[in-house]
C-alpha positions in Angstrom: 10.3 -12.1 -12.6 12.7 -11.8 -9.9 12.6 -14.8 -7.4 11.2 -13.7 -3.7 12.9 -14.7 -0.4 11.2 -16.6 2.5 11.8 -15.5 5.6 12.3 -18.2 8.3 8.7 -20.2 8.6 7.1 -19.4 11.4 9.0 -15.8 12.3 7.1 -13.3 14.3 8.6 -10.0 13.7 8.6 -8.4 17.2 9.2 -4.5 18.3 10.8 -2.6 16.1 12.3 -5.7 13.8 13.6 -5.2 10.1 14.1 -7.7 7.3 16.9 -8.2 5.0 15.2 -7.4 1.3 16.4 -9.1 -1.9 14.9 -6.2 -4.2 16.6 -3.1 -1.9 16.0 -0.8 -5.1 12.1 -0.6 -4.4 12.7 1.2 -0.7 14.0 4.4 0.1 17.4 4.1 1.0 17.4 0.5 0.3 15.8 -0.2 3.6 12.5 -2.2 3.8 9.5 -0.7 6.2 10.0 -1.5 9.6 7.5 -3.3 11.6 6.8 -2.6 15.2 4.6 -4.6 16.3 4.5 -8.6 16.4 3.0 -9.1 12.7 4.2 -12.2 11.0 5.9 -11.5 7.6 6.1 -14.4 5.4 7.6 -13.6 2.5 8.8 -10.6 0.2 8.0 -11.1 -3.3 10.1 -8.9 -5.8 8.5 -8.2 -9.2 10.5 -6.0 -11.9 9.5 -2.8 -10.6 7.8 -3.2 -6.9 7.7 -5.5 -4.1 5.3 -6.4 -1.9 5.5 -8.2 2.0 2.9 -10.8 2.1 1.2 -12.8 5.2 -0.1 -16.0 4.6 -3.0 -16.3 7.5 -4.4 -13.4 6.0 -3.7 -13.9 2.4 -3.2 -10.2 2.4 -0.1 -8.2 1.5 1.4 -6.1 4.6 2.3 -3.3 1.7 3.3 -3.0 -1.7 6.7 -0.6 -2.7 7.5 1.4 -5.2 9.9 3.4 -7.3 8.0 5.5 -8.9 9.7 7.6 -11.8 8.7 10.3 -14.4 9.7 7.7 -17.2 7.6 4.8 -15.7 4.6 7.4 -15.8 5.4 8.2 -18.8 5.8 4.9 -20.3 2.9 3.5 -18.9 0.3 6.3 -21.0 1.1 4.6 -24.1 0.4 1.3 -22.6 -3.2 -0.3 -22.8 -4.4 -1.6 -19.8 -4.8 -5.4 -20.6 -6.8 -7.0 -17.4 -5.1 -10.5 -16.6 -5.5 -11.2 -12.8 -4.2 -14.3 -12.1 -2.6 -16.8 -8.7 0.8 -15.8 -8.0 3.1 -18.6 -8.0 5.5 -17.0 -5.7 2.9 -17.8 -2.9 2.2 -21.6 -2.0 -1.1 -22.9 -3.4 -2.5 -22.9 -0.1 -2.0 -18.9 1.0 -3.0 -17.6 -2.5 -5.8 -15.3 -3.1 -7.8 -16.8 -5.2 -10.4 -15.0 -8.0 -13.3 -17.2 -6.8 -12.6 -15.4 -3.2 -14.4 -12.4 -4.4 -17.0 -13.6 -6.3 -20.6 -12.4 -4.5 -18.9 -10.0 -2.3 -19.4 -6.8 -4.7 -16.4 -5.7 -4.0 -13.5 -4.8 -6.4 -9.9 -6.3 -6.6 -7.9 -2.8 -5.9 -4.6 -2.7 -6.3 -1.7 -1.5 -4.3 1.1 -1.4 -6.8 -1.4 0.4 -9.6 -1.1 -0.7 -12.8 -1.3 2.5 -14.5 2.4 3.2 -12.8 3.6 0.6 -15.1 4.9 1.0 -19.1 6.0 -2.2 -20.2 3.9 -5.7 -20.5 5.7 -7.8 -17.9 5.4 -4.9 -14.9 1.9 -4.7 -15.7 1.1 -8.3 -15.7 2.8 -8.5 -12.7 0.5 -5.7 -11.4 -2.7 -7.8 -11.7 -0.7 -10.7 -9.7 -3.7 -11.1 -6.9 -1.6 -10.8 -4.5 -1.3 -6.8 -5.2 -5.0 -6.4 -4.6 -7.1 -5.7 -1.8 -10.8 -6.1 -1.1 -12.4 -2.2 -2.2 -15.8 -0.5 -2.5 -15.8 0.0 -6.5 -16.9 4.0 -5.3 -14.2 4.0 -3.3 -11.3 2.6 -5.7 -13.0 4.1 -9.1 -13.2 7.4 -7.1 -11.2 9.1 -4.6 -8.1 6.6 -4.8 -8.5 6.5 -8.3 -7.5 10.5 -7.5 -5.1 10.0 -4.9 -3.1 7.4 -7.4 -3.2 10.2 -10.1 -1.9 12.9 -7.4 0.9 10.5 -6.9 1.6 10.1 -10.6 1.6 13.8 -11.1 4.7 13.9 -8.0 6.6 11.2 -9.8 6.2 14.1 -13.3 7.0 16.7 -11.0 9.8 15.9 -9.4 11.4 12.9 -11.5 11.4 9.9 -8.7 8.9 9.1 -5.4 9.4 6.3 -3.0 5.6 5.1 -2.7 4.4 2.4 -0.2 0.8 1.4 -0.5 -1.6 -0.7 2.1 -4.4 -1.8 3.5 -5.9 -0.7 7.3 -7.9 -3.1 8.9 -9.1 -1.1 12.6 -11.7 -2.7 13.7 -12.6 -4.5 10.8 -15.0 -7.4 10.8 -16.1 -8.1 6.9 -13.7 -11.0 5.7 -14.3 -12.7 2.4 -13.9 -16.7 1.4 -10.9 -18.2 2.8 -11.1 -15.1 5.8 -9.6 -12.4 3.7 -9.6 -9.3 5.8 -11.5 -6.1 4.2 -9.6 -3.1 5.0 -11.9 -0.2 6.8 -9.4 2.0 5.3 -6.1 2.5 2.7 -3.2 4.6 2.8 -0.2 5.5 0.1 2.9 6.8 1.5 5.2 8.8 -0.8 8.8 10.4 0.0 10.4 12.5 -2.5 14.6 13.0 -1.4 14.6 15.9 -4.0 11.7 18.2 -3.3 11.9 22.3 -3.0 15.5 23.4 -3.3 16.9 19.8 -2.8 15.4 19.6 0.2 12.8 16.2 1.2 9.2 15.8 1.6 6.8 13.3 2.7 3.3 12.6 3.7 0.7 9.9 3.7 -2.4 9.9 2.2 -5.8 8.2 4.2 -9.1 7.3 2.6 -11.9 5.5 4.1 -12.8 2.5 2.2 -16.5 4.1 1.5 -18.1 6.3 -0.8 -17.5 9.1 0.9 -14.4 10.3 -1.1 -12.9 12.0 1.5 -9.3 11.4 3.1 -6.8 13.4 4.8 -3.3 14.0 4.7 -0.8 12.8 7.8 2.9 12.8 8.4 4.9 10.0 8.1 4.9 9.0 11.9 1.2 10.0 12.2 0.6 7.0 9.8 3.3 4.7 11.7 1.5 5.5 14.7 -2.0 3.9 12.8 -0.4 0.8 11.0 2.2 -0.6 13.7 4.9 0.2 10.3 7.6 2.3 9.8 7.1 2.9 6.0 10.4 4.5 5.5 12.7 3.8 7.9 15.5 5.4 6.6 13.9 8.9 6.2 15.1 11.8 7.6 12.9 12.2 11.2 12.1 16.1 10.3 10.5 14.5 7.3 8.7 12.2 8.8 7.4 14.3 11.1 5.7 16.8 9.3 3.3 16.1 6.4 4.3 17.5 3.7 3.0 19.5 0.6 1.9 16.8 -1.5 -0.4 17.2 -4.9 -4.5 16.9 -4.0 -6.5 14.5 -5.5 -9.3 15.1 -7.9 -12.2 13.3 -7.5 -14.9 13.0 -9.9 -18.1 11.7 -7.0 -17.1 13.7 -4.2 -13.9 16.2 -4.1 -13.2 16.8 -0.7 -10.7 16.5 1.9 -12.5 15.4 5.3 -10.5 16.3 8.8 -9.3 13.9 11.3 -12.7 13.3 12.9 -14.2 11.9 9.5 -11.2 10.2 8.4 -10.0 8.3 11.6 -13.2 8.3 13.0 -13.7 5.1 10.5 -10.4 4.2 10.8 -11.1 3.4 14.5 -8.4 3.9 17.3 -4.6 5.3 16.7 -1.8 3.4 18.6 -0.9 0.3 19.6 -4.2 -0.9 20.5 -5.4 -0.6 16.9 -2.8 -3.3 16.6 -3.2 -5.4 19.1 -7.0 -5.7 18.5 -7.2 -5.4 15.0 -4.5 -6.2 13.0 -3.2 -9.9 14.2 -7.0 -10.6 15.0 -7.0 -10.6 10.6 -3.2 -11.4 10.1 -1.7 -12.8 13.2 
């Protein structure tokens, strides 16, 4: 396992403030997402094949990165999914998630980074690090997301390599588990492709409310930045970013359907900077 970097203790990324990255090879065009609002960022932790910007009020990861490849897919079908969750070390004892944090709260540890993405043994140990996972309705993460990851999978087949960058949203979010681990009302997964139709780029966002609903929607790039305070891909082309693009539709097995803005955000509560203000640093800040 790669080591991580700690950013200065203390830092409070303010408007529109980047971070050097020690694993540059996770983020399209080496660049790490980009956050516009004053979140603090703690530390980067780099893993073999994603990375992951983690907050230690929250105990939460800001987002987890990914290349994602055709031969990581396909690697990882003739893997067997071992469960091992376990305390990263690369966070200090004090900020880690811990297993006992979920216990009672009949919620699911979901991961960002999903294991499935990953062929060989040390990846997907790394996967079940808790500090990958997220606090997730078991209808939700067993059903729609499950879909939206396999969609995602399918691009990586399709088109060889996918940036991916995978998170939680917390608008207006109240339910915390032990140790005041926010429970996102929402998730999102982000994916660019640089090599799309005829060479050219696409890229869109997927949203899901963290319910058994099973419904999500579909957003642009800057639609999403708008939501989370966090350029995902700053080094995108802004044509991209400003259209969503034609990404693969999930299946899902409880409740196939693709809800409109009005379902989707209604849950995910307010878009703009006052999602972030009110929401966010309430849980992370």
């Amino acid at each position: 396992m790669k080591k991580s970097i700690l950013l200065a203790a203390g830092l409070l990324l303010s408007s529109s403030m980047a971070f050097a990255t020690d694993c540059p090879q996770f983020y399209l065009g080496g660049k790490a997402p980009k956050i516009n609002v004053p979140v603090e960022m703690n530390k980067e932790i780099c893993y073999s094949r994603y990375a992951i910007g983690y907050n230690y009020r929250s105990k939460s990861a800001l987002y987890a990165a990914q290349t994602l490849t055709k031969k990581n897919v396909l690697e990882a079908r003739s893997l067997d999914r071992f469960d091992s969750f376990h305390d990263d070390p690369n966070v200090p004892p004090q900020y880690r998630v811990d297993e006992k944090d979920y216990r009672g709260s009949m919620l699911d540890r979901g991961h960002l980074a999903p294991n499935k993405d990953f062929g060989d043994p040390q990846s997907q140990y790394e996967s079940f690090s808790m500090a990958n996972m997220v606090p997730q309705l078991h209808k939700h993460n067993a059903g729609i997301w499950l879909g939206i990851e396999t969609a995602v999978r399918g691009m990586a087949m399709k088109y060889g390599r996918i940036q991916v960058v995978t998170g939680g949203i917390y608008s207006g979010t109240t339910r915390t588990l032990r140790g005041g681990i926010p429970v996102p009302n929402a998730m999102y997964k982000a994916v660019y492709v640089e090599n799309a139709n005829r060479g050219g780029a696409i890229a869109a966002a997927y949203v899901s409310n963290n319910d058994a609903s099973g419904t999500y929607e579909i957003v642009s790039i800057n639609q999403l930045t708008q939501m989370i305070g966090m350029d995902v891909f700053p080094s995108g082309q802004a044509n991209v970013k400003s259209i969503a693009g034609n990404v693969y539709k999930p299946q899902n097995r409880r409740n196939n359907s693709q809800g409109n803005s009005a379902d989707v955000m209604g849950a995910i509560g307010e878009i703009g900077t006052n999602y972030i203000k009110h929401a966010l640093i309430k849980h992370i800040n």
